[in-house]
DSSP file (Angstrom, degrees, kcal/mol; ACC not computed):
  #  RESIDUE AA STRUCTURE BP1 BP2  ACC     N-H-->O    O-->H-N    N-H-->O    O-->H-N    TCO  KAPPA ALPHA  PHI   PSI    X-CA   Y-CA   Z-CA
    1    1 A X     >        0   0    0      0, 0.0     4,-1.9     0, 0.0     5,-0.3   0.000 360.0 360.0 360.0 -31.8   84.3   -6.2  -42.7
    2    2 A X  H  >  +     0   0    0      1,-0.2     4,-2.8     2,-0.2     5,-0.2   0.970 360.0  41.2 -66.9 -63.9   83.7   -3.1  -44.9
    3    3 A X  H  > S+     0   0    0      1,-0.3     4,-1.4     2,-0.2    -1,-0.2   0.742 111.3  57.5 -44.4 -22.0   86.0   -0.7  -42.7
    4    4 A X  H >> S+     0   0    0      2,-0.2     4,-1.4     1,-0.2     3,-1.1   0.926 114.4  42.4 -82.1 -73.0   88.4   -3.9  -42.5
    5    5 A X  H 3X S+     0   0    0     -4,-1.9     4,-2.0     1,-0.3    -2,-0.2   0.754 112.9  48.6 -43.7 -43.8   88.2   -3.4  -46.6
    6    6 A X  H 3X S+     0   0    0     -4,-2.8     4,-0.9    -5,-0.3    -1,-0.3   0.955 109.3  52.3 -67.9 -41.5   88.5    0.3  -46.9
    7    7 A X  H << S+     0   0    0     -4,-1.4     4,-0.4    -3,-1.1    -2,-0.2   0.582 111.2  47.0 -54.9 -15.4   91.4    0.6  -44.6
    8    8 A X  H >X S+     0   0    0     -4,-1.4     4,-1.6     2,-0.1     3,-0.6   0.987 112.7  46.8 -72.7 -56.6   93.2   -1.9  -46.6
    9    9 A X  H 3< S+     0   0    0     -4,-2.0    -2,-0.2     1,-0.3    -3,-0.1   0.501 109.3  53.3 -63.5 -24.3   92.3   -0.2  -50.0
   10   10 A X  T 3X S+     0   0    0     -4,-0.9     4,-1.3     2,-0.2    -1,-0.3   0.611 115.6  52.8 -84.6 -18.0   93.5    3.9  -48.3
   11   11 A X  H <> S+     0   0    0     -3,-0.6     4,-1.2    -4,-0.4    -2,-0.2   0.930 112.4  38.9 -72.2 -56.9   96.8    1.3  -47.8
   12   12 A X  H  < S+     0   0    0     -4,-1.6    -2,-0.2    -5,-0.1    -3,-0.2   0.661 116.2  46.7 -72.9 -12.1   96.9    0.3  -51.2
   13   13 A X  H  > S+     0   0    0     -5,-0.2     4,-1.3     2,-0.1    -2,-0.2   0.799 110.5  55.1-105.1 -30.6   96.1    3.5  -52.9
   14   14 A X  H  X S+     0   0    0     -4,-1.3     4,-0.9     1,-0.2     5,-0.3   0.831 109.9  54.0 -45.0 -37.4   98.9    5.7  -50.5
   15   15 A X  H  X S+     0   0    0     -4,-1.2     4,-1.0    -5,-0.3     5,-0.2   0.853 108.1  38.8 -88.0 -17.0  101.1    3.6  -51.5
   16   16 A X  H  > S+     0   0    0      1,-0.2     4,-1.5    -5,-0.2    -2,-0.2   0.700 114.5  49.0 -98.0   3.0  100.9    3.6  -54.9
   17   17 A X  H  X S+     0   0    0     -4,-1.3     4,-0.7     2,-0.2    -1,-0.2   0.602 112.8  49.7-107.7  -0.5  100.4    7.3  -55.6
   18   18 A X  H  X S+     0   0    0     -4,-0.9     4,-3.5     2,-0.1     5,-0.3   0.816 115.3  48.3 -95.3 -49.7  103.5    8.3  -53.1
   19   19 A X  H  X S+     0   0    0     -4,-1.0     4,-2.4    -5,-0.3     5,-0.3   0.870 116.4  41.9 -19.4 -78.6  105.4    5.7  -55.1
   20   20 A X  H  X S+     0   0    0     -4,-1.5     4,-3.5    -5,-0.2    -1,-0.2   0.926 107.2  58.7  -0.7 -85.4  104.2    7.2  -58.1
   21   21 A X  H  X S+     0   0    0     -4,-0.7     4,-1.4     2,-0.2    -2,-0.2   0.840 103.7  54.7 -46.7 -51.8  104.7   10.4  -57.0
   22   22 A X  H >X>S+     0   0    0     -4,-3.5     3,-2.3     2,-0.2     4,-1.7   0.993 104.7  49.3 -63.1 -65.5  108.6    9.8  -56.5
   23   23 A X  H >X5S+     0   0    0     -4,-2.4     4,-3.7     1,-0.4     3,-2.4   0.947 105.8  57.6 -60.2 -58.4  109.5    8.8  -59.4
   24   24 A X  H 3X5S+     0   0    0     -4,-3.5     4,-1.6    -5,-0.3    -1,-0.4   0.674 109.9  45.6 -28.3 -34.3  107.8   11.4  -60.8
   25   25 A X  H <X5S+     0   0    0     -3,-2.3     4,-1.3    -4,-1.4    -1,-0.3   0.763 109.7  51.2 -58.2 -43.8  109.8   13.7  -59.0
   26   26 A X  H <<>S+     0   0    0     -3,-2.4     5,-1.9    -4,-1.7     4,-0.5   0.622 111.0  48.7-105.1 -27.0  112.8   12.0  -59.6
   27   27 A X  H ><<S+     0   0    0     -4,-3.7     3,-1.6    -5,-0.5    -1,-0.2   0.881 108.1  61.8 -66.8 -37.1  112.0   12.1  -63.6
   28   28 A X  H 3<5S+     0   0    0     -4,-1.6    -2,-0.3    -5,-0.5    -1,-0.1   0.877 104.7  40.4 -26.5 -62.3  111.4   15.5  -62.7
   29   29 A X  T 3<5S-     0   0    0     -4,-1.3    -1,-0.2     1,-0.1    -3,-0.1   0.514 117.3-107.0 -66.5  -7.6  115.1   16.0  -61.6
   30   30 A X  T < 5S+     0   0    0     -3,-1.6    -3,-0.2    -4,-0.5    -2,-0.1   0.630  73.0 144.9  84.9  28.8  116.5   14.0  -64.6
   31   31 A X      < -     0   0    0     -5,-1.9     2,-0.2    -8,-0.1    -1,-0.2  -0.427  42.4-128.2 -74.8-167.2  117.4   11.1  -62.3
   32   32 A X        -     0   0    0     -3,-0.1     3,-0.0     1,-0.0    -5,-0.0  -0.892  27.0 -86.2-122.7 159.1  117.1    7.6  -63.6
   33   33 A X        -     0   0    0     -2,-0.2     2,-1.3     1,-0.2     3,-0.1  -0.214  50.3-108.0 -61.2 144.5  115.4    4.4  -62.3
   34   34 A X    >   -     0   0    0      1,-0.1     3,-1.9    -3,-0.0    -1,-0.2  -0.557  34.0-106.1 -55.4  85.2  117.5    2.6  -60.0
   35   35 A X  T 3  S+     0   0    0     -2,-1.3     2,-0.8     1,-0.2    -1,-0.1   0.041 108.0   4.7  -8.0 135.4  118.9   -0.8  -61.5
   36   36 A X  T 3> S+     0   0    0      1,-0.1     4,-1.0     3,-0.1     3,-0.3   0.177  77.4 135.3  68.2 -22.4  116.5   -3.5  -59.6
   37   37 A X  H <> S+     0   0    0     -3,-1.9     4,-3.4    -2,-0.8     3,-0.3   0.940  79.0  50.0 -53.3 -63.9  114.3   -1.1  -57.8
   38   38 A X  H  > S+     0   0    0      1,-0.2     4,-4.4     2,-0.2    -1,-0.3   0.910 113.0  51.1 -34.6 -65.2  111.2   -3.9  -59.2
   39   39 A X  H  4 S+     0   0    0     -3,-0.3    -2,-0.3     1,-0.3    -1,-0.2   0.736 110.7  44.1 -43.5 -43.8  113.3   -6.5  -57.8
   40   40 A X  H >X S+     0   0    0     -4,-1.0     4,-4.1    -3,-0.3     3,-3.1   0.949 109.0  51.2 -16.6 -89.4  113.4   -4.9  -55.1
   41   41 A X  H 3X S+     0   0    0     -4,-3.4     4,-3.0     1,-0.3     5,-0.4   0.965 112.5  53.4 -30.5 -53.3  109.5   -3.8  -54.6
   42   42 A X  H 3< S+     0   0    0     -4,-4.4    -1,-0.3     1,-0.2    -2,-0.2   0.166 103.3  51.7 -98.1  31.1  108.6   -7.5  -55.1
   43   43 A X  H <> S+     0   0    0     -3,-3.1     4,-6.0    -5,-0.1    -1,-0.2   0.421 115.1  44.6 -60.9 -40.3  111.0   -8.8  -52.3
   44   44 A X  H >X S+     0   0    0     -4,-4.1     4,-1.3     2,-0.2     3,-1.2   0.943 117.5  51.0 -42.3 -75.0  109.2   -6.1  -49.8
   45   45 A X  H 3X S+     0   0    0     -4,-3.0     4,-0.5     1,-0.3    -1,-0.2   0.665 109.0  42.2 -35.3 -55.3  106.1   -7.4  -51.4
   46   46 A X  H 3> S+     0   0    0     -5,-0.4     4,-1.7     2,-0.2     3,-0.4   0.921 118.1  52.4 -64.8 -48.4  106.5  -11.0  -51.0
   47   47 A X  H XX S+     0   0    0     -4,-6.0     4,-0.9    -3,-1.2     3,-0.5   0.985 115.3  38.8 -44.6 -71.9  107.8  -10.2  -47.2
   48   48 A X  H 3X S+     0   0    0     -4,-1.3     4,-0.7     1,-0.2    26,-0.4   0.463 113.9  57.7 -59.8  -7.7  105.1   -8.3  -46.3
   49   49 A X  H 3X S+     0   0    0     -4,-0.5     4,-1.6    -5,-0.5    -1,-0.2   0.935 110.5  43.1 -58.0 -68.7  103.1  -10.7  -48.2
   50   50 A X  H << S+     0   0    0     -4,-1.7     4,-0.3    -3,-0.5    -2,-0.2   0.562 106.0  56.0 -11.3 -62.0  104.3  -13.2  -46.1
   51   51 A X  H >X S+     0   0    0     -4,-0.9     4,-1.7     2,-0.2     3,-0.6   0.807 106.6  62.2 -41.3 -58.4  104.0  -11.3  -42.8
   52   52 A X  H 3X S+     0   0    0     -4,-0.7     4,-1.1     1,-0.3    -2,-0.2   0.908 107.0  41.3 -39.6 -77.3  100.0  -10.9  -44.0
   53   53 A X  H 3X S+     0   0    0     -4,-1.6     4,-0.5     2,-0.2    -1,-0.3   0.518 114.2  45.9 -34.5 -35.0   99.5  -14.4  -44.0
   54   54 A X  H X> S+     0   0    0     -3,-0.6     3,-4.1    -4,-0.3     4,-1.8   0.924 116.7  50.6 -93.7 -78.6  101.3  -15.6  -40.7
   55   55 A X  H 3X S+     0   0    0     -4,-1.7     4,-0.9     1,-0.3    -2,-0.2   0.574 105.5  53.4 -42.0 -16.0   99.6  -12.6  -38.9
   56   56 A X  H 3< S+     0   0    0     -4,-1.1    -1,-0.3    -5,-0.3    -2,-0.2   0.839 117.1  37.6 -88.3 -17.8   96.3  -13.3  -40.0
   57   57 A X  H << S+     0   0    0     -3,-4.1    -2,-0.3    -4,-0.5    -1,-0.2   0.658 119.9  42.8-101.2 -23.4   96.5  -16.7  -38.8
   58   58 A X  H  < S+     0   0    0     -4,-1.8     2,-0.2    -5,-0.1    -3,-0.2   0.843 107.3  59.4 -92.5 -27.5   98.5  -16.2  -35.5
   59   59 A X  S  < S-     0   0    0     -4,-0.9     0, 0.0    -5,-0.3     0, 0.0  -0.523  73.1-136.5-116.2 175.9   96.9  -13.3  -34.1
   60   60 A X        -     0   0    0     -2,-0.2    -1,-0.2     1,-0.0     3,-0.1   0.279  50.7 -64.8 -95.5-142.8   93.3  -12.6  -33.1
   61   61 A X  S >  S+     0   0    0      1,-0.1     3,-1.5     2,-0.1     4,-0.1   0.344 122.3  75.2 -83.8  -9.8   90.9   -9.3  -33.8
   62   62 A X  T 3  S+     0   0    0      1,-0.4     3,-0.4     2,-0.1     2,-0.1   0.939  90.2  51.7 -72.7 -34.8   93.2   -7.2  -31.6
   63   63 A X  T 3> S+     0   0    0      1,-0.2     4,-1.4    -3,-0.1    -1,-0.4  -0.333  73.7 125.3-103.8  28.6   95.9   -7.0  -34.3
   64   64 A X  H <> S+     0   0    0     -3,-1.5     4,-0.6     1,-0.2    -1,-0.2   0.881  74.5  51.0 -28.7 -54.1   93.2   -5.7  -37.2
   65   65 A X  H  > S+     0   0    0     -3,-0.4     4,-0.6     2,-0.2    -1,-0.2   0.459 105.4  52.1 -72.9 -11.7   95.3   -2.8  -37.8
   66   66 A X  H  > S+     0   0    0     -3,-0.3     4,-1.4     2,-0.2    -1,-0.2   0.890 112.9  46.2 -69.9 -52.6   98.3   -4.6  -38.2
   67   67 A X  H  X S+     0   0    0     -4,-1.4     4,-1.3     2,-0.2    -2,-0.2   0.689 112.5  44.6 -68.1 -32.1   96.9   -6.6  -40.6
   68   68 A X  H  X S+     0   0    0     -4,-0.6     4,-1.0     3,-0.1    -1,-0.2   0.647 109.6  57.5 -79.9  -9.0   95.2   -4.3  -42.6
   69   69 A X  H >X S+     0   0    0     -4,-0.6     3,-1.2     2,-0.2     4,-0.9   0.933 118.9  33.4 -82.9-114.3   98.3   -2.2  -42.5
   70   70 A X  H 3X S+     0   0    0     -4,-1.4     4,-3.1     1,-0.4     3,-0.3   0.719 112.8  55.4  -9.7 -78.6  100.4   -5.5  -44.1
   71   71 A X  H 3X S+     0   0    0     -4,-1.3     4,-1.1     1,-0.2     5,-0.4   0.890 117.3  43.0 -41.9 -63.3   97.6   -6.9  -46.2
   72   72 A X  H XX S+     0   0    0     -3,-1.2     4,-2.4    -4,-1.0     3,-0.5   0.858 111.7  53.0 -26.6 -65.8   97.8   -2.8  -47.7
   73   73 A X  H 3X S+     0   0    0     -4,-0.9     4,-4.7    -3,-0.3    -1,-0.2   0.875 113.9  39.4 -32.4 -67.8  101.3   -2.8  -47.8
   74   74 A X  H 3< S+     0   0    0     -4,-3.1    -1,-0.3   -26,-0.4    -2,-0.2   0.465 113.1  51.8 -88.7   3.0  101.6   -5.9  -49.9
   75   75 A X  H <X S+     0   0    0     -4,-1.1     4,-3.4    -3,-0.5    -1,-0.2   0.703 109.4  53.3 -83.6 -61.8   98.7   -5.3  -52.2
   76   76 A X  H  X S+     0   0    0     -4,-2.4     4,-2.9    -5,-0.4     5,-0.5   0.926 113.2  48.3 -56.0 -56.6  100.3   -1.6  -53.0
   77   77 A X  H  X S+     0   0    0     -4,-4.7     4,-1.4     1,-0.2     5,-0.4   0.921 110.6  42.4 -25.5 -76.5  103.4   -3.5  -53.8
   78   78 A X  H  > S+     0   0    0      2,-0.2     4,-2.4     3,-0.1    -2,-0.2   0.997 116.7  55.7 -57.7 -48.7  102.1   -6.3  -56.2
   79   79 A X  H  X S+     0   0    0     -4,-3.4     4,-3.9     1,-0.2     5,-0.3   0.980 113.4  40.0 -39.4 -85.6   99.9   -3.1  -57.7
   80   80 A X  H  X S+     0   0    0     -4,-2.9     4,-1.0     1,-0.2    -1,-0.2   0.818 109.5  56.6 -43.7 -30.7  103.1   -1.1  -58.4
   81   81 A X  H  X S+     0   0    0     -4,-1.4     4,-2.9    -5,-0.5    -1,-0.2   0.976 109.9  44.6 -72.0 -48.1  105.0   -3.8  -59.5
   82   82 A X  H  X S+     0   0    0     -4,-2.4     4,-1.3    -5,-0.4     5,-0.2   0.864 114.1  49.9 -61.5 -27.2  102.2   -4.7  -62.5
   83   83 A X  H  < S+     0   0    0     -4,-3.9    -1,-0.2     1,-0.2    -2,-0.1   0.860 109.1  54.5 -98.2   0.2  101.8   -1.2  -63.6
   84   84 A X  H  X S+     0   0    0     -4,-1.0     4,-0.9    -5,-0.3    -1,-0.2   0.859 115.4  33.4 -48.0 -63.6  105.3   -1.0  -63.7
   85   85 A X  H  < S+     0   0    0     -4,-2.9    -2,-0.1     1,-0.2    -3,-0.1   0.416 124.7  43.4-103.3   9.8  105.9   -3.9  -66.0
   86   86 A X  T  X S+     0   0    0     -4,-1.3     4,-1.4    -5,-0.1     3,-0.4   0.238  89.5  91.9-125.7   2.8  102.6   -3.4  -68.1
   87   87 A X  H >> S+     0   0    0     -5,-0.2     3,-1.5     1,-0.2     4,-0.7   0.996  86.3  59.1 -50.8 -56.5  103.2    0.9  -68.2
   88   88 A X  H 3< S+     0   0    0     -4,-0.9     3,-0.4     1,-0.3    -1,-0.2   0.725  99.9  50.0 -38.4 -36.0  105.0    0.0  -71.6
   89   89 A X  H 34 S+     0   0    0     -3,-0.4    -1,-0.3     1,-0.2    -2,-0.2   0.483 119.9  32.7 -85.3 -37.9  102.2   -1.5  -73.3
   90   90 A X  H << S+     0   0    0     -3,-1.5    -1,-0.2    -4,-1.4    -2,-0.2   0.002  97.1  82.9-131.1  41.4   99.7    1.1  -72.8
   91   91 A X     <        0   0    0     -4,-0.7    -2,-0.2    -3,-0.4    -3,-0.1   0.432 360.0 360.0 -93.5 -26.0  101.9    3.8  -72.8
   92   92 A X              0   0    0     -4,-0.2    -2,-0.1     0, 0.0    -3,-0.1   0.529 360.0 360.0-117.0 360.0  101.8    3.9  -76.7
């Protein structure tokens, strides 16, 4: 169970620091956020939420990595999406 928990958590933290990491880049270049891009994140997030849940129940121990892979995925999602929409607030 720990290793199940650590791979999830190297899932959830990859994703939110290359996430991160783009936009940073992309303030970097003077782009701008993409209209929707949240809206976005939190459909992925809710599919691959989604995905978690049916796979954890349908498939056995064989599929760990799949599942910790998902369960990652959709954690990293939900993550980014809150520090997104709570950045303002403790930004000043």
């Amino acid at each position: 169970m720990p290793i199940r928990v650590a791979r999830i958590t190297a899932f959830t933290v990859v994703l939110i620091f290359l996430f991160e990491f783009s936009r940073r880049v992309s303030d970097k270049l003077g782009n701008e956020d993409v209209p929707g891009l949240l809206a976005a994140v939190g459909v992925v997030a809710l599919l691959f939420s989604i995905r978690a849940v049916v796979t954890e129940s349908a498939m056995g121990p064989e599929a760990a990595g799949q599942k910790d892979f998902l369960w990652g995925v959709s954690l990293g999602c939900w993550t980014t999406i809150l520090v997104r929409l709570i950045e303002p607030y403790i930004a000043n």
